[in-house]
N, C-alpha and C positions, 0 to 999 in steps of 0.2 A: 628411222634409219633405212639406207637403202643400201644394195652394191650391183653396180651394173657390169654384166658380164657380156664380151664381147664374142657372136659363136660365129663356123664358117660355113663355105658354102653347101647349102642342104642337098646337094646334087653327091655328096663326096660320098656315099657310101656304092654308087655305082659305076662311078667315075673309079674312084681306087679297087672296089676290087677287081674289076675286068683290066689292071693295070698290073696288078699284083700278079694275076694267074699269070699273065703273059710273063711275067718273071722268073716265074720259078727256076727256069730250066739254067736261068743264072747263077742258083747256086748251087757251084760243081764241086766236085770234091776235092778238089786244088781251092776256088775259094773258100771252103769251110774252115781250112787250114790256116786263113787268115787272122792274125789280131784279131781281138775286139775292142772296137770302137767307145765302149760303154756301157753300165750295170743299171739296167733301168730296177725301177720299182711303181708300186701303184698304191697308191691309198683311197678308201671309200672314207665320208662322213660316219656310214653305216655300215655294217655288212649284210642287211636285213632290209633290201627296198620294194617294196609294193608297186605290181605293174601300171605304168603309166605316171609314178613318181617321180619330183626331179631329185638327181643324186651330185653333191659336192663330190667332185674326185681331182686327188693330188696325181700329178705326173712327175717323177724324180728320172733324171739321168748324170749322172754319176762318170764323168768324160775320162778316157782311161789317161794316162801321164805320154804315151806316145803317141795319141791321137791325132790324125788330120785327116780333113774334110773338104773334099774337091769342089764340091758342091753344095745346095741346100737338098736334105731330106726330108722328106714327111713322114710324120707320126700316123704308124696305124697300131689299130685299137682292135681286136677282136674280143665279141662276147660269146662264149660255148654254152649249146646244153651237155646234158651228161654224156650227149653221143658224140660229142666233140663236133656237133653241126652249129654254123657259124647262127647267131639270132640275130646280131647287129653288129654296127663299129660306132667308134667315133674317133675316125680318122681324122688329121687336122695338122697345122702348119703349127711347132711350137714357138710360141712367142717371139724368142731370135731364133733368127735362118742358122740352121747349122753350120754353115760357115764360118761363123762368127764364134764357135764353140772355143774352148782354151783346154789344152792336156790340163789335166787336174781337177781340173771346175765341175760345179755341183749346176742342172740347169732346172729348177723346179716351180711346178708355176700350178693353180687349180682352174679347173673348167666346172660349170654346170652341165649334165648331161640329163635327159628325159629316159628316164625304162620304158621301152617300146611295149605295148600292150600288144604282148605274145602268147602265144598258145603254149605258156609252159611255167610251170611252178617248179624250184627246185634249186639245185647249186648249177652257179655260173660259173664259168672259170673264166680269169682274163689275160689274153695272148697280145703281151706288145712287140713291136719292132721298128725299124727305120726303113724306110724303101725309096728306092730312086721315079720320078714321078715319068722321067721320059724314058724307064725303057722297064721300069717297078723292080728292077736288082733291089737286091736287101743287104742291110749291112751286117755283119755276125755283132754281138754282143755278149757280153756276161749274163749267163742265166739259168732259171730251170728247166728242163724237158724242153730241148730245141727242136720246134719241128718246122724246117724250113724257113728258119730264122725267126721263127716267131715262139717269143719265150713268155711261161708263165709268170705273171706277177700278182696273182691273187684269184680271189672266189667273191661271189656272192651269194647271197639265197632271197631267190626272187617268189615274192608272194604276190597272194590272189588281189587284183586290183578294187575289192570289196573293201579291203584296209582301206582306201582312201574315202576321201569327202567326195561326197560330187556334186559337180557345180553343172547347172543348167543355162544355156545360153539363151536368152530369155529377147525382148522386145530391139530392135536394130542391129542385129547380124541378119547375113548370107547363110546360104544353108555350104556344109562341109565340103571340100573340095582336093585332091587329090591329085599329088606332081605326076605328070605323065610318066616321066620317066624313072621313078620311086615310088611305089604304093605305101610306103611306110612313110612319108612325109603328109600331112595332110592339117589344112588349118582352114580359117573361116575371116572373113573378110567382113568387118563391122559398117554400118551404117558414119555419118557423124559420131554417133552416141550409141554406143550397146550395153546394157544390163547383162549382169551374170547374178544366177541366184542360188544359194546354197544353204545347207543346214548349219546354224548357228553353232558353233563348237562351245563356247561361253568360255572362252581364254584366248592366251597370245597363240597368233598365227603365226605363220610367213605368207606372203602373196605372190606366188611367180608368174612373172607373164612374160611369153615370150614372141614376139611381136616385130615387126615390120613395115614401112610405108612403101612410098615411091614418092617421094621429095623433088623429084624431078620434073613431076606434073602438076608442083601445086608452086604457085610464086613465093613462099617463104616455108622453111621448116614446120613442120609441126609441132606443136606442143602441147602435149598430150597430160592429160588429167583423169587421176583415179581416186573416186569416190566412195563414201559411205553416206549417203545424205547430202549433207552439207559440205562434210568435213573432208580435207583433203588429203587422202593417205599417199598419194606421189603424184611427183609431177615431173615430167624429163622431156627435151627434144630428141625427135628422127629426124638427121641433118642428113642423112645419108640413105642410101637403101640396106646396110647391112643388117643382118635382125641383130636386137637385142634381148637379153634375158636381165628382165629386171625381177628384186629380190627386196620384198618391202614388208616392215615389218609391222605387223598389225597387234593392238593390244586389244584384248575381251570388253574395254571399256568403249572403245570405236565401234566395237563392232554390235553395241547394244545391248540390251536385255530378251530381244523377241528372239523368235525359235528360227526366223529365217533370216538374211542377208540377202538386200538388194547391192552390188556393188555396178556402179559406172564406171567405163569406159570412153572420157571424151577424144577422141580424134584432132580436136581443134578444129580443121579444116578436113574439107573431104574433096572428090574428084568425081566427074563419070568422065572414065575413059570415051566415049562415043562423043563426048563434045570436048574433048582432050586431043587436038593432031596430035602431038608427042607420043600417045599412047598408040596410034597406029590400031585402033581396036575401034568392034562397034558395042561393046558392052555399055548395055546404059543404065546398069545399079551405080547408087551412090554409092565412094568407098570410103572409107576412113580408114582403118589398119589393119591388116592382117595378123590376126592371133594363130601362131600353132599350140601352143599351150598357154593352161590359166591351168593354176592349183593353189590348194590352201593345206598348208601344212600345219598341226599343231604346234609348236613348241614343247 
């Protein structure tokens, strides 16, 4: 069993906040006095995730009975440490465009998100709100502790990234690589084929991998193939460039008896940009897909 979850673009945590600041001074104190819009809420899988974890989380908005909506808004997402200094977001377009909202209606929907392996253990708090992207106005809502429109909907407690398994990126990957214009984004670009290798848990897993091509440079989609040997633990096409986070679930009987795990990685097909016009580039490694994350989580 698999479920494939669709994320946005990896640019949006610097995009939106230099969006956001530039807004503030829009809410004045005549706007505060405004209706709200809506009662959000936030749900974690856990409340307990180990840095560099992926976390199931539920997003609920709760649309108030006299509500309208001029336009579409974006969901942002802040994460706090104890000093109330922001660590991350995962700001993002909900599913329907706000517009499309109805008075009364419940609008609820789950994401995967990654715990950024941060320099900090301890409780998170989590601040949501709605913001306007062309000029970052914020809309008021129902909540706790409003500060600048942005309201509490939960905590977490973020542990030592030791709790997790770890997986070695082993024979056909690129070495690590880093969005210029986000240091917290960083992923690895595979060969055709790349192994990853990790300590044998000896039970059911989950496998997330969260991955990307460029479909645009290769004459048919991809179709991508992950292994344990032989045996085929998922198979899914990149039609598109958007990344996906795929979520596969692994039994202790796939994954063998030995104390380690070879898992593959096929690409299907792969590219060098430098013999690619399309790519406008003279890189001449072979690529196949770019991983930002791979994790194996117990059950």
């Amino acid at each position: 069993m698999n479920v494939t979850t669709r994320v946005w673009t990896r640019a949006r945590a610097a995009a939106a906040v230099g969006l956001m600041i530039a807004g503030l001074g829009a809410c004045s104190r005549k706007d505060d006095n405004a209706p709200p819009v809506a009662t959000p809420a936030f749900t974690a899988a856990r409340t307990r995730a180990a840095l560099g974890s992926p976390l199931e989380v539920t997003y609920k908005f709760v649309v108030a009975s006299d509500a309208k909506f001029d336009r579409n808004y974006r969901v942002f997402v802040h994460f706090l440490n104890s000093d109330d200094e922001q660590m991350w977001t995962d700001d993002h377009e909900p599913p329907r465009p706000t517009s499309t909202w109805k008075p009364g209606e419940t609008i609820s929907y789950t994401r995967t998100v990654f715990v950024p392996i941060y320099p900090y253990i301890g409780k998170a708090t989590v601040r949501i709100g709605l913001y306007n992207p062309a000029d970052g106005s914020r809309l008021p809502l129902t909540g706790t502790d409003p500060q600048q429109r942005a309201y509490v909907v939960g905590t977490l407690e973020l542990l030592p990234q030791s709790e997790n398994i770890f997986l070695v990126f082993k024979d056909g990957w690129h070495g690590p690589e880093v969005a210029p214009d986000n240091s917290a984004v960083e992923w690895q670009w595979s060969k055709r084929t790349g192994t990853i290798g990790f300590r044998n848990p000896k039970r059911d897993v989950w496998f997330y991998l969260d991955v990307d091509g460029k479909p645009a440079f290769l004459p048919q989609p991809q179709q991508v193939t992950v292994r344990i040997g032989d045996q085929v633990i998922d198979q899914f096409t990149l039609a598109n460039a958007e990344p996906t986070i795929r979520r596969t679930a692994i039994s202790a009987a796939q994954l063998g008896a030995a104390d380690t795990v070879e898992l593959t990685v096929d690409a299907g097909t792969s590219f060098i940009p430098a013999q690619t016009p399309a790519a406008k580039s003279g890189d001449p490694r072979e690529l196949g897909v770019r991983v930002f994350h791979a994790f194996v989580e117990p059950k």
